[in-house]
C-alpha positions as CSV (number, residue, x, y, z in Angstrom):
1,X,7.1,0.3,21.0
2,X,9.8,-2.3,21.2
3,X,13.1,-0.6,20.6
4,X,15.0,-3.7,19.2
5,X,12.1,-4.9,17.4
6,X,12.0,-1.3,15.0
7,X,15.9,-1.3,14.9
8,X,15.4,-4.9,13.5
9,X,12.8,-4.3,11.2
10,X,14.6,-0.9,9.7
11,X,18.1,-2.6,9.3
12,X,17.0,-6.0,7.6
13,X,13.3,-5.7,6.2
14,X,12.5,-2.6,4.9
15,X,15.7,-1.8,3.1
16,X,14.7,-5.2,0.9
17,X,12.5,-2.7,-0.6
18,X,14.7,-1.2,-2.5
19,X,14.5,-4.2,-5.1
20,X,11.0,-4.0,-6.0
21,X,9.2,-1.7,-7.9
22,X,9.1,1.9,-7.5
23,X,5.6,1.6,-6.9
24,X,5.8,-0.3,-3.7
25,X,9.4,0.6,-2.6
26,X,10.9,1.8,0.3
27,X,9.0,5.3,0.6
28,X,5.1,3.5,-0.1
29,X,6.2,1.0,3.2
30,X,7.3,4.3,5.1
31,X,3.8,5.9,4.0
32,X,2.0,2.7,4.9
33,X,3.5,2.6,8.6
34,X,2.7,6.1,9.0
35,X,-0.6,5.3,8.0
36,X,-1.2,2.3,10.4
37,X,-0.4,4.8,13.5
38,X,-2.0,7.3,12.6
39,X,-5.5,5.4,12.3
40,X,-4.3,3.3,15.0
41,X,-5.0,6.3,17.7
42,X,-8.6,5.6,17.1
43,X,-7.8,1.9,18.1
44,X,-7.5,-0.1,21.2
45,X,-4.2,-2.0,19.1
46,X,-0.8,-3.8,20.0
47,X,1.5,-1.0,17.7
48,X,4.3,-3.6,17.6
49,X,2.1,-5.6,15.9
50,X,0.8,-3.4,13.6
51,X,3.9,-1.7,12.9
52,X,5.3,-5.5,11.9
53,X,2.3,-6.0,9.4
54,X,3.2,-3.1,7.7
55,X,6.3,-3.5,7.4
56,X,6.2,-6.9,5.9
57,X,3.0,-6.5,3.8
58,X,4.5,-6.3,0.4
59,X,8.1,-8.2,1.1
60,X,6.4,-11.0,-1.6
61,X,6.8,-8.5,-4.4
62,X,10.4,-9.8,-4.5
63,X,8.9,-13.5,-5.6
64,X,6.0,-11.9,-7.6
65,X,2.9,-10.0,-7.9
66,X,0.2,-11.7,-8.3
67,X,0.1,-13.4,-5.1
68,X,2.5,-11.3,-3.3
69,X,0.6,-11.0,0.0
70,X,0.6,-15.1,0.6
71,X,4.9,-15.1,-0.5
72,X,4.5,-11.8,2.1
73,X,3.2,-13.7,4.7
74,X,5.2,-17.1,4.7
75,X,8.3,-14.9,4.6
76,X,7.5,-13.3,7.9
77,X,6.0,-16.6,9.1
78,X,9.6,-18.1,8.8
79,X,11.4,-15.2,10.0
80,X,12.7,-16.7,13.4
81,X,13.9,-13.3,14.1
82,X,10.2,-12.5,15.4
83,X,10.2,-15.2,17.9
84,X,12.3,-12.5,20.2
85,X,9.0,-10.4,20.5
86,X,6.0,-12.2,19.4
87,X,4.0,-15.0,20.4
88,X,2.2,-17.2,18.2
89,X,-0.8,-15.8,18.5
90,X,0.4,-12.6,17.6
91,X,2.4,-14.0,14.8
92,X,-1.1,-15.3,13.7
93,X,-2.6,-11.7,13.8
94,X,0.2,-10.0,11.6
95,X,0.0,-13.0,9.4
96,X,-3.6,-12.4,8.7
97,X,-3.4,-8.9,8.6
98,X,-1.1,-9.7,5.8
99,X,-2.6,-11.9,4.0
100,X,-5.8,-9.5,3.7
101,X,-4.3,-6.8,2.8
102,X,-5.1,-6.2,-0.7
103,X,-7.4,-4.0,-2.6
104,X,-8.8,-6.6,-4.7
105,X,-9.8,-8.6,-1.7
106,X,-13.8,-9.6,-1.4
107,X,-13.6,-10.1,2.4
108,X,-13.1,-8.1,4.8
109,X,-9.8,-8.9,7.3
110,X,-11.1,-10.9,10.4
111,X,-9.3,-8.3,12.8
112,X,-8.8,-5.0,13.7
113,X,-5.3,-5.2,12.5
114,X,-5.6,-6.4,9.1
115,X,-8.1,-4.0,8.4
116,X,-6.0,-0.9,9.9
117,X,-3.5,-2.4,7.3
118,X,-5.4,-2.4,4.3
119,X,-7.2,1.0,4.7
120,X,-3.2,2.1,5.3
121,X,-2.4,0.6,2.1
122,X,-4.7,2.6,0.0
123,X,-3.0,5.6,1.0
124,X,-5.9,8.4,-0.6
125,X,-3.8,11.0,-2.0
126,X,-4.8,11.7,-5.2
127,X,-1.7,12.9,-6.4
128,X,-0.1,10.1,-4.9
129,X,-1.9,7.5,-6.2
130,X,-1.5,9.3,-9.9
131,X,2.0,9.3,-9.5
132,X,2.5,5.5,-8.1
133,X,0.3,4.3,-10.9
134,X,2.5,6.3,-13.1
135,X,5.5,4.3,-12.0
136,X,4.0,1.4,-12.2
137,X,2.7,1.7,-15.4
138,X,6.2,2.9,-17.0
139,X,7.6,-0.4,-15.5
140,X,5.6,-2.7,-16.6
141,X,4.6,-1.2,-20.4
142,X,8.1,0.8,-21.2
143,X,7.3,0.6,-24.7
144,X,4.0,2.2,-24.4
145,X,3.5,5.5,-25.8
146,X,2.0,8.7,-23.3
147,X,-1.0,8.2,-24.8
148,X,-1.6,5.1,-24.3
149,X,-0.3,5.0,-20.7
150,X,-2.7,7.7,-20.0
151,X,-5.9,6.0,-20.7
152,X,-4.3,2.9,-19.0
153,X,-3.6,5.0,-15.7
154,X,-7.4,7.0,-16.0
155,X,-9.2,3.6,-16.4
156,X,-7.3,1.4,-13.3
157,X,-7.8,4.5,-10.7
158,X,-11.2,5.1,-12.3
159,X,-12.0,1.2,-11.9
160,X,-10.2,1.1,-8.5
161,X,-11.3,4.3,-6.2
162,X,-14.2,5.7,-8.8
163,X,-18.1,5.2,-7.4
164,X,-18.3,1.6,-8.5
165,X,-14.7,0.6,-7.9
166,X,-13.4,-2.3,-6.2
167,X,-11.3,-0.4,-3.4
168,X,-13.2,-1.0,0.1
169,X,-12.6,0.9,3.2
170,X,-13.1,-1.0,6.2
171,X,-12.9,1.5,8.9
172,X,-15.1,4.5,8.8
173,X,-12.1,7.2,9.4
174,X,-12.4,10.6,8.7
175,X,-8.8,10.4,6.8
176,X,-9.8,8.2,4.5
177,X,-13.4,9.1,4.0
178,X,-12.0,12.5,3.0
179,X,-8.9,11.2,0.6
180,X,-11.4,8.8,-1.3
181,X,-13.9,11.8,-1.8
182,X,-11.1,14.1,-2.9
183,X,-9.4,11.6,-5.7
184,X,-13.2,10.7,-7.1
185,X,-13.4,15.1,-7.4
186,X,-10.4,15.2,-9.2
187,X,-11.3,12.2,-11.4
188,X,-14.2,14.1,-12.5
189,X,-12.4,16.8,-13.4
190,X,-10.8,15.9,-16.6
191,X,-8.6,18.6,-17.1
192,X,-7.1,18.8,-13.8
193,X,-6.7,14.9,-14.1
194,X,-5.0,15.4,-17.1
195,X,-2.5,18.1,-15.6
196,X,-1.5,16.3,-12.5
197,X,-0.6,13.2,-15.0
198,X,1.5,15.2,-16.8
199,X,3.4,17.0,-14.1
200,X,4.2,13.3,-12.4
201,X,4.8,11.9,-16.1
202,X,7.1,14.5,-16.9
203,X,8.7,14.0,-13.5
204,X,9.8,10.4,-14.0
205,X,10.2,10.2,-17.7
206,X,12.7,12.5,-20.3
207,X,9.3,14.2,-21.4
208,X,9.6,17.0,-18.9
């Protein structure tokens, strides 16, 4: 990989992290680059490009949510910085991979890249998921009570990874295969469920 172009990125882009929320900071990009590479060994894929999609996937969070991945994607679009190691065509290929990205998305990413990006980004570990939902759910509803952010955290990852959920997996990897199958055991196990939320509840809140 290009030296210059991962001392660039971990200098000015990924510490921008540290202003959104805890859900997506700084240590979800680090687990979603990890990701890319290691589902990238499977893959004939440009890691500089891949490593850049990842990196920049979720920079639109500091606009907003809602459409984060299209404020993601114009912001590395303009970032002039990239001209030093990327063509436009392969700007093009990290912009899509970008812009595809997201769970909620009904079609699948045109290229290989975008869909190594958004199996990455589902990053199927149970606990992890719990806990991220956790934080997100404590930042958005701080007035909620535990009870109430329980059932809101069971019913999103039940609605998101459960049988009938909306999350897709693009690529047929044995890593993810595995993660999804292990958070949909756990779901069914309402007891354990219910322990792991209070461990990671606890954890982040003056309950514990």
């Amino acid at each position: 990989m290009n030296e210059e172009l991962l001392m660039y990125i971990q200098t000015n882009i990924i510490p921008r992290y540290h202003k959104v929320d805890k859900a997506h900071d700084v240590n979800h990009i680090r687990h979603v680059i990890r990701n890319c590479m290691y589902i990238a060994k499977e893959y004939d894929v440009d890691k500089n490009i891949l490593y850049t999609a990842a990196a920049y996937h979720d920079l639109g969070l500091e606009v907003e949510r809602e459409r984060h991945e299209v404020f993601s994607r114009d912001m590395m679009c303009r970032d002039k910085r990239l001209d030093d190691f990327f063509n436009q065509e392969e700007k093009d290929l990290i912009a899509d991979a970008i812009l595809t990205h997201r769970a909620s998305s009904k079609a699948a990413p045109k290229t290989i890249y975008g869909k190594i990006l958004a199996d990455a980004d589902r990053d199927l570990v149970p606990v992890r998921i719990i806990e991220r939902t956790i934080l997100y759910s404590l930042e958005k509803f701080p007035n909620s009570s535990r009870t109430s952010h329980f059932m809101t955290i069971k019913d999103h990852i039940a609605a998101k990874y459960g049988p009938d959920g909306y999350v897709k997996l693009w690529l047929d990897t044995q890593r993810n295969n595995k993660g999804l199958k292990m958070i949909r055991t756990l779901m069914s196990d309402e007891s354990r469920f219910e322990r792991v939320f209070d461990y990671y509840f606890d954890k982040h809140t003056n309950d514990g």
